[in-house]
SEDOPA-480345 format. One record per residue (C-alpha): residue in three letters; x, y, z. Coordinates in steps of 0.25 Angstrom, whole numbers, plus 5000, padded with zeros to 4 digits. Each point is the difference from the previous one (the first is absolute). Layout:
ALAXYZ
...
END
This chain:
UNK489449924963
UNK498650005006
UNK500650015015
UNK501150035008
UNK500449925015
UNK499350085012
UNK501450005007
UNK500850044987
UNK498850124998
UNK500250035016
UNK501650005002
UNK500150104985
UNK499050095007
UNK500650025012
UNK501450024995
UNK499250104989
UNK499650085013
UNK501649985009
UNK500550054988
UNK499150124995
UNK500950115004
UNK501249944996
UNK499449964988
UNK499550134996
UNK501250075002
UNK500949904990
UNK499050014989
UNK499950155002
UNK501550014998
UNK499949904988
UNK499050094995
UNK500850124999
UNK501049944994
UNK499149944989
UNK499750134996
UNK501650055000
UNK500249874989
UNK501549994997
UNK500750135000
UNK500849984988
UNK499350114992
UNK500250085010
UNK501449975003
UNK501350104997
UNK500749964987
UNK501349955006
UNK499249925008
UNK499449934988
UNK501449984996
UNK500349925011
UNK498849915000
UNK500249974985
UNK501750014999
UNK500249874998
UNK498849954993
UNK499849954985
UNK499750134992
UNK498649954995
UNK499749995017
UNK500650145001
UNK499050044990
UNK498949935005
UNK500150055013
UNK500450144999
UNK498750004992
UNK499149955010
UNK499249924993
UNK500449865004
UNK499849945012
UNK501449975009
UNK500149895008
UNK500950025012
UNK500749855004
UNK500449965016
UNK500849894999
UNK500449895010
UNK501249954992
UNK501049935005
UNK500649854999
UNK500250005013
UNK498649945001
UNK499649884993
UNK498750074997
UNK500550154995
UNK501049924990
UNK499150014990
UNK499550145001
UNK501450044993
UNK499449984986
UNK498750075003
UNK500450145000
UNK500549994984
UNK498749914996
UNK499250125008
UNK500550104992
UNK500149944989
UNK498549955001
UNK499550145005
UNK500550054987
UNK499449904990
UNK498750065005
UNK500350145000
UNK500550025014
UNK501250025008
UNK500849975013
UNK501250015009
UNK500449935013
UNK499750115008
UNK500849935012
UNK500649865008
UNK499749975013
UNK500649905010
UNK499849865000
UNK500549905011
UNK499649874999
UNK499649945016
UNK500649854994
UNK501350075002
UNK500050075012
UNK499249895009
UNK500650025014
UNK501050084996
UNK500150165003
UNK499550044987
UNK498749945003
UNK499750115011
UNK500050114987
UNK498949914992
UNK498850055005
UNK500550175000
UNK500549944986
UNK498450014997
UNK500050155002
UNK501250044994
UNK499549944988
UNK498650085001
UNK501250135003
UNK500849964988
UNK498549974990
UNK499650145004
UNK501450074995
UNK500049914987
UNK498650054998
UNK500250165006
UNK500550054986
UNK498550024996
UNK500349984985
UNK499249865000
UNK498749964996
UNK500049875006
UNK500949895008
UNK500349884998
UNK500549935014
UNK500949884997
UNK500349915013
UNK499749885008
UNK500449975012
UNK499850015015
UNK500150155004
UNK500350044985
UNK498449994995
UNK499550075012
UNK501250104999
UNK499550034985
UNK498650005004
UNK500150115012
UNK500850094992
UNK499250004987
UNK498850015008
UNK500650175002
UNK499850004985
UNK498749944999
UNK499550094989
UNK500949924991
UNK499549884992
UNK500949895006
UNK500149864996
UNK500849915009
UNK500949884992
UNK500649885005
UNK500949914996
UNK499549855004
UNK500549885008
UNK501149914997
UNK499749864995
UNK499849915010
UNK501449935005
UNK500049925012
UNK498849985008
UNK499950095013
UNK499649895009
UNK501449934996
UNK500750155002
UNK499450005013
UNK500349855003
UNK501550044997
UNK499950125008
UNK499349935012
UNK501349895000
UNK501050114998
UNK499550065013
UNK500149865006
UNK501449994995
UNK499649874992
UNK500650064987
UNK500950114996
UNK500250124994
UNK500449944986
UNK498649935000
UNK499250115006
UNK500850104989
UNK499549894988
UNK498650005006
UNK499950164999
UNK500750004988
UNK498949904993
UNK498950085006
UNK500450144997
UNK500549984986
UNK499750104987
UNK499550145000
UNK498750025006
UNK499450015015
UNK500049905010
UNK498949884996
UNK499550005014
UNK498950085005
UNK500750115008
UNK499950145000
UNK500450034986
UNK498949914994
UNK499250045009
UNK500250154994
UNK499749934987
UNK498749955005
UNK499650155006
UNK500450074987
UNK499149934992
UNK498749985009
UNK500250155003
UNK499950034984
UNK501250054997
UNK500949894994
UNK499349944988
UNK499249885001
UNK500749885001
UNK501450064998
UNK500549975015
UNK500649864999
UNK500749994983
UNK501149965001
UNK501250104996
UNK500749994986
UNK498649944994
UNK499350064986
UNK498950015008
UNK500650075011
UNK500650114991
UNK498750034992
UNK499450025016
UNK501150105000
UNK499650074988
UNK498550005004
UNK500350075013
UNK500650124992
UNK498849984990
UNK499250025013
UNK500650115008
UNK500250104988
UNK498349964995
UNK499850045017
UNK500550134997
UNK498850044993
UNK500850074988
UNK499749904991
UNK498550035000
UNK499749875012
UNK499650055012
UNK501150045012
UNK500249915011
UNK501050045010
UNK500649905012
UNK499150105010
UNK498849974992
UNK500449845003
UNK500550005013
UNK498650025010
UNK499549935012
UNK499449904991
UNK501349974993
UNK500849985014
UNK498849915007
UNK500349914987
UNK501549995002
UNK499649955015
UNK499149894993
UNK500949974991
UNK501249975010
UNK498949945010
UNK499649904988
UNK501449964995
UNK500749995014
UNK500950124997
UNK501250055006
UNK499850065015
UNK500950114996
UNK498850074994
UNK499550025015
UNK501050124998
UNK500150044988
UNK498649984993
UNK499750105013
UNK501050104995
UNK499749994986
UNK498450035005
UNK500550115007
UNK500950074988
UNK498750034992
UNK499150045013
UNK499549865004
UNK500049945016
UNK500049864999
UNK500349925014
UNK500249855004
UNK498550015005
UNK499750004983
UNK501049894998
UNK499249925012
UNK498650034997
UNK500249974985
UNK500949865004
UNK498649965005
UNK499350004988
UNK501149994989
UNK500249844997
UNK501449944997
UNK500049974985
UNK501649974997
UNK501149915006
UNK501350044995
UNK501250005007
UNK500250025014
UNK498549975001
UNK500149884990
UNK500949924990
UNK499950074987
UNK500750124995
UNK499450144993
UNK500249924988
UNK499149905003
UNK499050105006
UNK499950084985
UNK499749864994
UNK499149975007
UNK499350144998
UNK500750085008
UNK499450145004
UNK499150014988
UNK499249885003
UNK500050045017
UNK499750134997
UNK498949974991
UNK499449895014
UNK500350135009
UNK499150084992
UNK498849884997
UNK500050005016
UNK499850145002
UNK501650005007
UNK500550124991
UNK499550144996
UNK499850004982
UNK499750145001
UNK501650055001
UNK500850064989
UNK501149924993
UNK501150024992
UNK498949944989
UNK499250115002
UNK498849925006
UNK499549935011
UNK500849865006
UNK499249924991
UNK500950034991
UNK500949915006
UNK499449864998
UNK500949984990
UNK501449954995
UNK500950034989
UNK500549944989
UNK500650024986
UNK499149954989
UNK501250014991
UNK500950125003
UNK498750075004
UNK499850035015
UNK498649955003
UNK499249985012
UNK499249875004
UNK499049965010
UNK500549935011
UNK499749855001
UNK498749975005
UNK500749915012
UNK501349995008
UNK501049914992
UNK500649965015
UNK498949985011
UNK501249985009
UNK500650154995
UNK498750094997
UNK498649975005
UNK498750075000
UNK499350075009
UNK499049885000
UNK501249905006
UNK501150085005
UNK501249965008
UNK499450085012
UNK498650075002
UNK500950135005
UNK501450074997
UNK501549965002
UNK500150135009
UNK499550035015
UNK500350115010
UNK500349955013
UNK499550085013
UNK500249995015
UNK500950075011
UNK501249994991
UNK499650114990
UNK499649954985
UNK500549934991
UNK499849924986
UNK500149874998
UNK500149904986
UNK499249895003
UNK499849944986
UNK501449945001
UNK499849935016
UNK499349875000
UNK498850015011
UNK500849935008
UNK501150105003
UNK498950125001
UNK499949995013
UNK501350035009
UNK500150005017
UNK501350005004
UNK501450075009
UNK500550124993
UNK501450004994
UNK500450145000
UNK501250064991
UNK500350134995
UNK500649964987
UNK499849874990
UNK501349975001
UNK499749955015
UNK499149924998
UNK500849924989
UNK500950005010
UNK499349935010
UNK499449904989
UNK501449974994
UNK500649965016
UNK498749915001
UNK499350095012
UNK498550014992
UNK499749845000
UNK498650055008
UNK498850064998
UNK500050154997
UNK499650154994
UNK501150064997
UNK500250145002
UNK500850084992
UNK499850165003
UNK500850134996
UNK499649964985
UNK499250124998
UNK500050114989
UNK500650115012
UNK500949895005
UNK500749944988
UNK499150034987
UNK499249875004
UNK500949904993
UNK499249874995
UNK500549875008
UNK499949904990
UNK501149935005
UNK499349955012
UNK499149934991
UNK500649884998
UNK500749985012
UNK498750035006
UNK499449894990
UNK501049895006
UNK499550025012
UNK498449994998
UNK500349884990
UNK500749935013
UNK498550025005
UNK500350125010
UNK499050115002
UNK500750114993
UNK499750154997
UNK500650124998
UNK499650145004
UNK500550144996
UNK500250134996
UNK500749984988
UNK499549944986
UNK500349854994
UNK500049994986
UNK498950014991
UNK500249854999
UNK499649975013
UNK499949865004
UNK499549905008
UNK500350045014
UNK499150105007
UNK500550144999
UNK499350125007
UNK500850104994
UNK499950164999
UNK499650005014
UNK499950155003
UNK500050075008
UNK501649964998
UNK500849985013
UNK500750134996
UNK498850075000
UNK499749955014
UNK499249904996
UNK499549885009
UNK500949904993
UNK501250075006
UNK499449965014
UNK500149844997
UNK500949935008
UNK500749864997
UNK498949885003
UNK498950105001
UNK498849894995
UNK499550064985
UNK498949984993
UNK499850004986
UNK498849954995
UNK499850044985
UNK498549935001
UNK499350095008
UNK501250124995
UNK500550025015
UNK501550025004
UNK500450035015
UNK500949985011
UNK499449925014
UNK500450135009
UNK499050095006
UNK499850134996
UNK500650085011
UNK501249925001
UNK500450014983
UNK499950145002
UNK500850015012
UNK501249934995
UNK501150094998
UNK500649984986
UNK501350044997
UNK500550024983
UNK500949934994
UNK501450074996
UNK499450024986
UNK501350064994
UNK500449904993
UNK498850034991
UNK500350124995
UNK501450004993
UNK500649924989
UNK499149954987
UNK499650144996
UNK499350005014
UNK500550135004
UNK499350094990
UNK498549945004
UNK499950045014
UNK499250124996
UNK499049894997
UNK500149905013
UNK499650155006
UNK498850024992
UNK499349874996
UNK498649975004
UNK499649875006
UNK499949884992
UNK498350024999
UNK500350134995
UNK500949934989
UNK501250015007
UNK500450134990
UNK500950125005
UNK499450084987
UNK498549995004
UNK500149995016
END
């Protein structure tokens, strides 16, 4: 690549220079532990015993002698989610691959795995984001037996990637390759999903059709086909070099699928440098660099707004300050090169053919909109993902990717995309900060100037839409939704209420301090407003039929109220009580007490 965007080039470098001190002192701490290596030679014989007990005895030998790489598995399993089914085959086909090549492994430890599908406005959603960190806590116990030579992290979904990510990153000295699983085949089209949803809300159908159209559209092992924060995860992995190319979106149970499986084992065990290849460890791939291209790659593809947060705490678990200044100033220059659902008709099936993050990658890098010179899992720059793969025979190969999109209406180039600049934007003014996903809302709806609606709960404000009280121009304000308050529940139920009501041609919008779903739709959403009202912030000073102004255009959100007037409103909390007990609530108040704000990454580990 012959140049590099000014803007790309200027954003890396100043989070090069926030992040010096920080940065220094991870990779000094990764440092020494390089130089410790495992401490299985050194480690008392009956701990040996309990590494090995229940191991095959050629592993016992194998590993007592010290000569083989081991490979220590974190695993995501269970079939509660559609898209950790599949991962209950892969520790077997690990081990048993890892010992066709001279190597050996354990699952070194599970961690937690909720699926946000099921706890939508409900009490288990207000654990979903702390779910994130106690994934990172449980990855680092799995991992704090120090008898591994490398990891291989297998998960998915919403917090469980960035969970895996954080805690791995506290063992950065290890060779780590992360492995997914892949999408469902495509069921039933997520505009008709949302069609049904929209008529359910309306009470035009019930339950039994809803529960058939749900049915159809989440049917087999495999994630969700829509672009939400699970793909999304997808996507970040791999333009962050540490899937291999083009395994993010195979379909699970799929020939092609498992030899990916068994390359990744290949690849992890060649990264440990005991086979005579040079050592590549997740420290030596996780830079600057390697984060600015994760915020282009979710800039580029309309990616979830949940990696506002946790991109930011990920950054931060290796020594790296991003903020939604970088997400902005990049957002100005990065183009929209992929509709999938919410942001368009097609699924992440339909995205991989028509050439998917190979071919957009390789667009990125032509234009200058992606640092090459990062370490991969592939042991070389990000050229190396400009590929497919395929099996010529039962041989795992890799391809170019095709010269051109097979769907212009799916993946474009960066000579004609869907936008000239990124699905995300920070919205500014005398209401805090806050995000918005714009790649979803038609221009049209950008623009919002309307009375607030002011509720402390979601539930609220369904009420008020089911009793007929919201046929009006409006922003909704729904508050005490933040990480101190509640663990910042995402309020994707609103969403198609909310939909109804703009489709009826009202001015609608929501603003918050909570999350939506990574799938957020086509109603304007300022979202992660912080401060939080909790936290004293401004949004806890609105008052109903206050006049807002969300205007994603020029990337402004305030409230019509003088300066001295907001700040001398008395605000008086919510009874927040009933947040704290029942659903496991109870043993995460220790975190409501000590989570950073959500441009902090909303993390009570790295606050």
């Amino acid at each position: 690549m012959s140049h590099i965007d000014p803007v790309l080039d200027h954003v890396t470098r100043r989070v090069i220079e926030r992040s010096a001190p920080s940065r220094h002192a991870y990779l000094e701490h990764t440092a020494e532990q390089r130089t410790q290596g495992t401490q299985r030679a050194g480690l008392g014989c009956a701990n040996m015993a309990h590494t090995t007990a229940a191991l095959p005895n050629d592993d016992k030998l194998r590993i007592h002698a010290e000569r083989a790489p081991h490979l220590g598995i974190v695993t995501a399993y269970n079939d509660m989610l559609s898209a950790h089914q599949p991962f209950e085959s892969y520790p077997g086909l690990i081990r048993w691959h890892a010992q066709q090549i001279g190597a050996t492994a354990q699952v070194a430890g599970g961690v937690p795995a909720m699926c946000d599908g099921i706890t939508q406005g409900e009490a288990g959603m207000e654990l979903s984001l702390f779910s994130r960190d106690t994934i990172a806590l449980a990855t680092a116990v799995a991992l704090s037996h120090k008898v591994f030579d490398a990891a291989l992290m297998l998960g998915v979904c919403d917090k469980i990637v960035p969970g895996l990510f954080m805690g791995a990153l506290q063992f950065g000295h290890l060779s780590t390759v992360f492995v997914p699983a892949g999408p469902m085949t495509s069921g039933l089209s997520n505009d008709e999903k949302a069609k049904v949803r929209q008529q359910f809300a309306q009470g035009l159908v019930g339950r039994e059709a809803l529960l058939e159209s749900e049915a159809r559209a989440y049917h087999s092992p495999g994630t969700c086909t829509f672009y939400g924060t699970a793909n999304s995860n997808q996507m970040l992995m791999e333009v962050m070099g540490l899937h291999l190319p083009g395994s993010s979106f195979v379909n699970p149970g799929t020939p092609l699928r498992e030899a990916l499986t068994k390359a990744a084992v290949e690849r992890v065990v060649a990264n440990t440098g005991r086979t005579g290849q040079t050592a590549v460890c997740l420290a030596d791939i996780v830079s600057e660099k390697t984060i600015v291209n994760g915020i282009v790659g979710l800039l580029a593809t309309g990616g979830s707004t949940n990696h506002t947060l946790h991109l930011v705490a990920m950054a931060r678990a290796a020594g790296i300050l991003i903020d939604w200044d970088d997400f902005a100033e990049l957002s100005a220059v990065v183009p929209l090169l992929a509709r999938v659902y919410p942001n368009g008709g097609a699924d992440v099936n339909h995205f991989h053919a028509a050439g998917g993050l190979g071919l957009l990658m390789r667009e990125l890098r032509v234009a200058g909109l992606l640092h090459e010179d990062v370490a991969t899992v592939m042991g070389q720059g990000l050229a190396a993902y400009g590929v497919e793969p395929w099996l010529d025979s039962e041989r795992l190969s890799w391809r170019a990717v095709p010269e051109t999109s097979g769907d212009l209406d799916v993946l474009r180039p960066v000579s004609n995309p869907f936008s000239a600049d990124g699905g995300l934007r920070l919205l500014t003014g005398n209401l805090g900060r806050s995000v918005i996903k714009v790649s979803a809302v038609k221009p049209a709806h950008r623009v919002v100037r309307a009375p607030a609606v002011v509720v402390h709960d979601q539930q609220e404000l369904l009420a008020k839409f089911k009793a007929g009280e919201l046929e009006k121009d409006f922003v909704a304000v729904v508050r005490y939704q933040g990480p101190r308050a509640n663990g910042m529940p995402e309020l994707h139920k609103l969403t198609p209420p909310l939909a109804v009501l703009q489709d009826k041609g009202f001015k609608v919008a929501l603003v918050t301090d909570g999350r939506m779903s990574g799938a957020s739709g086509k109603v304007p959403a300022a979202i992660h407003c912080t401060p939080e009202a909790l936290a004293d912030g401004p949004i806890a000073r609105v008052r109903d039929g206050d006049i807002i102004t969300l205007d994603a255009d020029r990337g402004l959100l305030r409230v019509d109220v003088d300066e001295a007037t907001l700040a001398a409103r008395e605000v008086h909390h919510p009874d927040l009580t009933a947040n704290t007990h029942g659903t496991g609530r109870e043993l995460f108040g220790l975190f409501r007490a000590h989570v950073s704000g959500a441009e902090q990454g909303a993390s009570p580990l790295l606050a």
